[in-house]
C-alpha positions as CSV (number, residue, x, y, z in Angstrom):
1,X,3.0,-11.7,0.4
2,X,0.4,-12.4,3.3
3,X,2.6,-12.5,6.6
4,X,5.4,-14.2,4.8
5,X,7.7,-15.8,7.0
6,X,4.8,-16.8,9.5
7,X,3.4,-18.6,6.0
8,X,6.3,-19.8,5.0
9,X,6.5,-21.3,8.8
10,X,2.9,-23.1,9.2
11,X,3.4,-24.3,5.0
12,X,6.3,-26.4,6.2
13,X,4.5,-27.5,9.4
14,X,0.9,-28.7,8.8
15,X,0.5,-28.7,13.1
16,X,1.0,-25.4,12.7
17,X,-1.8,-24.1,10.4
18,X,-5.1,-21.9,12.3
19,X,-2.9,-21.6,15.0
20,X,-1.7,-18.4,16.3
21,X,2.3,-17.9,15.1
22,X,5.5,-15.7,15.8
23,X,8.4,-16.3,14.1
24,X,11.0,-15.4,16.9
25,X,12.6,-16.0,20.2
26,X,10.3,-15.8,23.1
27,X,12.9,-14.9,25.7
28,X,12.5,-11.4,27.6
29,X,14.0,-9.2,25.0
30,X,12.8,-10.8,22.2
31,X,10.7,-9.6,19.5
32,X,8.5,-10.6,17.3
33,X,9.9,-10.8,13.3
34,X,6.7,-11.8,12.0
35,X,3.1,-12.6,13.0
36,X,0.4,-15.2,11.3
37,X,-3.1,-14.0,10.9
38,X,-4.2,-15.9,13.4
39,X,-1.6,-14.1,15.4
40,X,-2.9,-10.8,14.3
41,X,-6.6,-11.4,16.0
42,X,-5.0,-10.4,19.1
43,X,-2.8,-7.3,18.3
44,X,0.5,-9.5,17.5
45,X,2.4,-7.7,14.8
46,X,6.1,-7.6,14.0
47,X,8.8,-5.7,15.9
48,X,6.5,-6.0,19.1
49,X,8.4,-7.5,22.2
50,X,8.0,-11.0,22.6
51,X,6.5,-10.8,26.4
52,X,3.7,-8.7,25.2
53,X,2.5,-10.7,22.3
54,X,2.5,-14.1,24.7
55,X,0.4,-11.7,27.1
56,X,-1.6,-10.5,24.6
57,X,-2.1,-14.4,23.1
58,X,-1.0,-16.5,25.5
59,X,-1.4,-19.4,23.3
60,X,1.2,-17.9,20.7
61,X,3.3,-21.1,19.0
62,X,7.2,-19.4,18.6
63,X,9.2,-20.7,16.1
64,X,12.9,-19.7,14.7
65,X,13.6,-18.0,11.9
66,X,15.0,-19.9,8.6
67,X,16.4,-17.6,7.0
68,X,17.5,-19.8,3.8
69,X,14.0,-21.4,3.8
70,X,12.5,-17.6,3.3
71,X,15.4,-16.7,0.5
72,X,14.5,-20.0,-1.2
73,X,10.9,-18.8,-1.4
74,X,11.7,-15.3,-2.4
75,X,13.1,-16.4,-5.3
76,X,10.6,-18.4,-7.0
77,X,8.3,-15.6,-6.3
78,X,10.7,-13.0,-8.1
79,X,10.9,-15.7,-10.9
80,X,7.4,-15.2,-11.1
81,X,7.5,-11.7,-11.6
82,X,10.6,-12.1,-14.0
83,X,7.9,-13.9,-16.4
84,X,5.3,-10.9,-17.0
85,X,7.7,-7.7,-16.7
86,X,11.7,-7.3,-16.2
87,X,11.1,-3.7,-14.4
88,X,11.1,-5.7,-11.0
89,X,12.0,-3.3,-7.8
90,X,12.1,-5.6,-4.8
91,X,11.5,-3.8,-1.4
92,X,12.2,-6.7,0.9
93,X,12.4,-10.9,0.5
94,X,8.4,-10.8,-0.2
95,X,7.2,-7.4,-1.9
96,X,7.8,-5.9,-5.0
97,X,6.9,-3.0,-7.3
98,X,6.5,-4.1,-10.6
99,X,5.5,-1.9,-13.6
100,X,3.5,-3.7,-16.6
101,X,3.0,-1.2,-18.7
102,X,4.4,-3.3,-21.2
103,X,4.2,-7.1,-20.3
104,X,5.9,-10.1,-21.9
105,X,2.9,-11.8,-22.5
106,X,1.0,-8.9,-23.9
107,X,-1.7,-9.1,-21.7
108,X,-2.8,-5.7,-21.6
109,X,-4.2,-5.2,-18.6
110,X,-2.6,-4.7,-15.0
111,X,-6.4,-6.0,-12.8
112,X,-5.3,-9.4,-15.0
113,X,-1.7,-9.6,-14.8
114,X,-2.1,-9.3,-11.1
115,X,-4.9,-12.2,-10.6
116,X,-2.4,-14.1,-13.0
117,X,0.5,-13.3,-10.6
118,X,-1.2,-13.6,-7.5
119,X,-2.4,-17.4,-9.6
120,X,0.9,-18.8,-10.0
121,X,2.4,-17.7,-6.7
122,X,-0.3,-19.9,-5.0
123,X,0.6,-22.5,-7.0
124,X,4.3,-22.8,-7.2
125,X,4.5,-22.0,-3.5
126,X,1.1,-22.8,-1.2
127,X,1.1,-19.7,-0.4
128,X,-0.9,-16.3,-0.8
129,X,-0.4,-12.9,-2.5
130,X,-2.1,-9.7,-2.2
131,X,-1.7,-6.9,-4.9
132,X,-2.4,-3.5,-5.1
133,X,-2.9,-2.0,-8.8
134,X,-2.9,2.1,-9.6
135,X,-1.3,4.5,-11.7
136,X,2.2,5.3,-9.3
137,X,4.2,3.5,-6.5
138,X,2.4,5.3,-3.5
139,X,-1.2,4.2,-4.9
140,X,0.0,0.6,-5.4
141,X,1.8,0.3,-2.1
142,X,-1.9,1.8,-0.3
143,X,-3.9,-0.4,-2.6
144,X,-1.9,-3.7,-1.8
145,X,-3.2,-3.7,1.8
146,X,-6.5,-2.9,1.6
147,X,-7.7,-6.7,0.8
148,X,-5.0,-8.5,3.0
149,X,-4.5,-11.5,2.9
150,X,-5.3,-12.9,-0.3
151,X,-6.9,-10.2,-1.9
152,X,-6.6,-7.4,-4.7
153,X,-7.2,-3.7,-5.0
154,X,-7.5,-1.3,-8.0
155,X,-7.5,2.3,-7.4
156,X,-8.2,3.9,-10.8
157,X,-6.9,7.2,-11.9
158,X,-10.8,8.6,-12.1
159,X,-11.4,7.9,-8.1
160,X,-7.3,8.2,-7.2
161,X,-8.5,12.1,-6.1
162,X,-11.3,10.9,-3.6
163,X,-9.4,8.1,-2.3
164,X,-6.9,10.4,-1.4
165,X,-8.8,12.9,0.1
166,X,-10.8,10.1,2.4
167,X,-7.7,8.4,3.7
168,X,-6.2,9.0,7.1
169,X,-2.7,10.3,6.9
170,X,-1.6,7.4,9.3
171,X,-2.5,5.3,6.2
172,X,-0.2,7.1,3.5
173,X,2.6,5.0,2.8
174,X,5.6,7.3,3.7
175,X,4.1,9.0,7.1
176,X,5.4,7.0,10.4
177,X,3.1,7.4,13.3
178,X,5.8,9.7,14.7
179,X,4.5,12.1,11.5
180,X,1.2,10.9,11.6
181,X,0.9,12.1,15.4
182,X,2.2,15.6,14.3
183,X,0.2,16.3,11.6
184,X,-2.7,15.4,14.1
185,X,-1.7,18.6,16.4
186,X,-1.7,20.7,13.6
187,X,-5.3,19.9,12.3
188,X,-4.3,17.0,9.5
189,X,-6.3,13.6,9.8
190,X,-7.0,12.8,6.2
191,X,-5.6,13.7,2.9
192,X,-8.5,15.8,2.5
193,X,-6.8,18.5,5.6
194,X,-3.6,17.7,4.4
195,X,-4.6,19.2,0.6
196,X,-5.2,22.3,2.1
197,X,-1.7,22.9,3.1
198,X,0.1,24.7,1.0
199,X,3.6,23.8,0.0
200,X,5.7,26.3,1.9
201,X,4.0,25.8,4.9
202,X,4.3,22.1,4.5
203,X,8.2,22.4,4.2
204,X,8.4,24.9,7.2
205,X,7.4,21.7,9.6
206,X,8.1,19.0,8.0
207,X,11.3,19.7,5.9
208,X,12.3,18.7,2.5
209,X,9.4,15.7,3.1
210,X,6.8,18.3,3.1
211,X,7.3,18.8,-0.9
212,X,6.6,14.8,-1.3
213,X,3.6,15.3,0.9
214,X,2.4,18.3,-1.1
215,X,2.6,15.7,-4.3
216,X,1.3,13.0,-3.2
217,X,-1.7,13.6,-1.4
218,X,-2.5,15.0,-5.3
219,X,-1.9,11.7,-6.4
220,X,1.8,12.7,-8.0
221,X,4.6,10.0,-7.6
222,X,6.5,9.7,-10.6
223,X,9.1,8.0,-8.9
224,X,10.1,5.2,-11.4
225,X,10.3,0.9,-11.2
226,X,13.9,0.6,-10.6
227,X,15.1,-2.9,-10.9
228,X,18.8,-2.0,-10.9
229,X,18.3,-0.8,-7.1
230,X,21.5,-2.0,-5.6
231,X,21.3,-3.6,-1.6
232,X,23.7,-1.5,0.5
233,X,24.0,-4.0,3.2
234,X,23.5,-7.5,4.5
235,X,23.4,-7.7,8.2
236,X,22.1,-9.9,11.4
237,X,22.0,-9.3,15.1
238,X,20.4,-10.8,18.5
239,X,19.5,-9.1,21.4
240,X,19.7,-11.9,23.9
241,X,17.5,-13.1,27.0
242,X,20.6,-12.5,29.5
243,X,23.5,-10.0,30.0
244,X,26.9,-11.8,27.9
245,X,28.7,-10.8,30.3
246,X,32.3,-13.2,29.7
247,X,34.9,-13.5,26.9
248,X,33.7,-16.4,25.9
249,X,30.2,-15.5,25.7
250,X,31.0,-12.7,23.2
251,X,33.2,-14.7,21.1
252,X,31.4,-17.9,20.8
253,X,27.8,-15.4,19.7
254,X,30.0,-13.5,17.7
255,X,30.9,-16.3,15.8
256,X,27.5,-17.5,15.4
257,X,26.4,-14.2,14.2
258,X,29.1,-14.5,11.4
259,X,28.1,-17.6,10.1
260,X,24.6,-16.7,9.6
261,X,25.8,-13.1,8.1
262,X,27.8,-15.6,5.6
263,X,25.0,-17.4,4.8
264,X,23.1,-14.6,4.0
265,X,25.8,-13.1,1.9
266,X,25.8,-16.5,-0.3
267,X,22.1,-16.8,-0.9
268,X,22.1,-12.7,-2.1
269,X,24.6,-13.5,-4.6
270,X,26.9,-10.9,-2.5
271,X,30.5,-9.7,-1.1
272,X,31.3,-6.0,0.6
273,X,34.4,-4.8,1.4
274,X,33.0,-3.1,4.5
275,X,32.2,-5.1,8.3
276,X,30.6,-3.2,11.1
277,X,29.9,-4.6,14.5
278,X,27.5,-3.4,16.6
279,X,27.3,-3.3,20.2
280,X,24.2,-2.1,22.7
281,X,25.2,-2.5,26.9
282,X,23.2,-3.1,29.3
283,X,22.2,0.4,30.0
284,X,21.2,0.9,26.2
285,X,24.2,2.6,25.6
286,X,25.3,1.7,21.9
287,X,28.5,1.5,19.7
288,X,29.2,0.6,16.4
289,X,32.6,0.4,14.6
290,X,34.0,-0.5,11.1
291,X,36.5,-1.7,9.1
292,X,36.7,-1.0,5.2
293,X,38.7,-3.7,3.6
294,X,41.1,-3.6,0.2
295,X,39.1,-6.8,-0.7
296,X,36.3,-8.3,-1.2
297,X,35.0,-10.8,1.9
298,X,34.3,-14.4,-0.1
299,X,34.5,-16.7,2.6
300,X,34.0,-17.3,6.8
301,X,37.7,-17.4,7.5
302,X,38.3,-13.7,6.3
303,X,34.8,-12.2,8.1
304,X,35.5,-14.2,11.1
305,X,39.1,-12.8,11.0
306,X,37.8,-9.2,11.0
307,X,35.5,-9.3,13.1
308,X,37.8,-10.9,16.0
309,X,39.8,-8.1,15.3
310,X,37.3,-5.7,15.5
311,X,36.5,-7.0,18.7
312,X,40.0,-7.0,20.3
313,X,40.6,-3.5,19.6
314,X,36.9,-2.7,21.7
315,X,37.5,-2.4,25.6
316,X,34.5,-5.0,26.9
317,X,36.0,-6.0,30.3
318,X,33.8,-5.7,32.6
319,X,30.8,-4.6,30.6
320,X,27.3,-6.3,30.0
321,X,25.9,-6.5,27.0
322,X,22.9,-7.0,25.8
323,X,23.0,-7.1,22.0
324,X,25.4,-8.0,19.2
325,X,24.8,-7.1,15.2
326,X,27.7,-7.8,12.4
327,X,27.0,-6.4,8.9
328,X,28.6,-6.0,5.7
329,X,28.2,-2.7,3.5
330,X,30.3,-1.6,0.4
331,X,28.6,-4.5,-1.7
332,X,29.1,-6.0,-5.1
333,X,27.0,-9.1,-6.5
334,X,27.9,-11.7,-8.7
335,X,26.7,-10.1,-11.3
336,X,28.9,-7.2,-11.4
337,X,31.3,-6.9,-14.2
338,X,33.6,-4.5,-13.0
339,X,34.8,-6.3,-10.1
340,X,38.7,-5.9,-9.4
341,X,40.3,-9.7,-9.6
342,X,43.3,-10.9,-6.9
343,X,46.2,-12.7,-8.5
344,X,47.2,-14.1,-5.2
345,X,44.5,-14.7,-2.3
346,X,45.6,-13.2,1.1
């Protein structure tokens, strides 16, 4: 999807459409979740800190997240999706890998599936979709944002081998700009230097990762569609404008951390066994600490129980701090058939 929640944002709210949008808070340590188009124009992308995107676009509109607004829309889109293939692998709330080798509608042909796609997502949601189409995962990742927003891109197995060679490592889908920043000291700037590597030299300084590089800058990914890829965790935090620096303070966002961690739980069809709080101070210094449960968590009483006593047991007299996260790992959805059943609730 074309800068999703920022869409999903200025769809709702006709005042805000043209106009430059962060979804976010705006305070001093904020950051930015997600960036319009508009937005974009002036260097404002996601994860940036919310100071330097109002100083790079001062007249950047912030707006809150809603979260269950953004689920809602997910899951029309994957309903979409479910109609043309059932081998589905969702990467986040907007993006998917889907393989159509075999489609429900026998269409035949990925370049019209995806228009198809692309089609229906505009009108069951006002929104836009971009799609990349090629023979593997890595290709179809590289080739979806090429014509962002709103567009499509086929890279076909006869020029897969050029592309390849042509594109700048930063632009592989796998290599972070810490990577990317490496492989520029040793002489690698496009696929085309990085072919020349050979495999045991690509392992000796860059690890196991060095045999993925090796395959895929030859256009080898045979990494399948895996729709039965479980989530391991659902999870919130805030880092906040101001030092919490009282009981209170840490209880009362605590609590409003759990709520929303709840709610997120309920719209992914989810429970875990396993809470984890996380804690960064002032001085950046950061803790974490869990609690693995006999049971499954099925409602706020029980999370906000654990978590309260995960915080009692923590020594924060005294101490400033300057974010707070609560997630939930060990998970099992609703759909899950070997769930073990409580004959009395705790």
């Amino acid at each position: 999807m074309d800068a999703f929640f920022a869409s999903v944002e200025q769809l709702d709210n006709p005042e805000l459409r043209g106009k430059p949008v962060a979804v976010g808070g705006s305070g001093e340590r904020s950051v930015v979740a997600a960036a319009s188009y508009e937005a974009r124009k002036f260097g404002v992308k996601s994860a940036m800190p919310s100071v330097i995107a109002k100083r790079l676009c001062p007249e950047l509109i912030f707006v809150k997240h809603n979260f269950s607004r953004y689920t809602e829309v997910s899951a029309t889109i994957m309903q979409i999706f479910s109609e043309y293939t059932d081998l589905i692998e969702p990467l986040s709330l907007d993006e998917a890998f889907l393989d159509v080798t075999t489609d429900k509608k026998n269409i035949g042909s990925a370049t019209v599936i995806a228009k198809k796609i692309r089609n229906e997502i505009k009108a069951r949601t006002g929104l836009t979709a971009s799609a990349g189409i090629s023979v593997n995962k890595f290709l179809a990742k590289i080739a979806s944002d090429i014509n962002k927003p709103d567009g499509l891109f086929l890279i076909s197995p006869e020029k897969a081998e050029k592309f390849i060679e042509e594109l700048p490592v930063e632009k592989f889908y796998g290599i972070g700009k810490v990577t990317a920043e490496k492989m520029h000291k040793l002489g690698i700037h496009t696929g085309s230097d990085l072919k020349k590597w050979d495999l045991v030299s690509l392992v000796r300084n860059f690890g196991k990762t060095g045999i993925f590089f090796y395959d895929i800058v030859r256009g080898i990914d045979e990494r399948p569609v895996e729709p039965d890829q479980e989530r391991k965790s659902v999870g919130t935090e805030l880092t906040y404008e101001k030092d919490l620096i009282t009981h209170f303070e840490v209880i009362a966002e605590l609590y409003k951390l759990e709520k929303e961690l709840m709610e997120r739980l309920e719209n992914s069809d989810a429970s875990g066994r396993t809470i984890t709080v996380k804690i960064k101070f002032s001085d950046f210094r950061q803790i974490t600490r869990s609690k693995t449960l006999q049971h499954y968590i099925h409602d706020f009483d029980t999370l906000h129980k654990e978590v309260s006593e995960i915080r009692k047991s923590l020594k924060l007299e005294g101490t400033r701090i300057r974010l707070l996260g609560v997630t939930i790992s060990n998970l099992e959805t609703d759909e899950c058939d070997d769930r073990q059943l409580y004959l009395f609730e705790d």
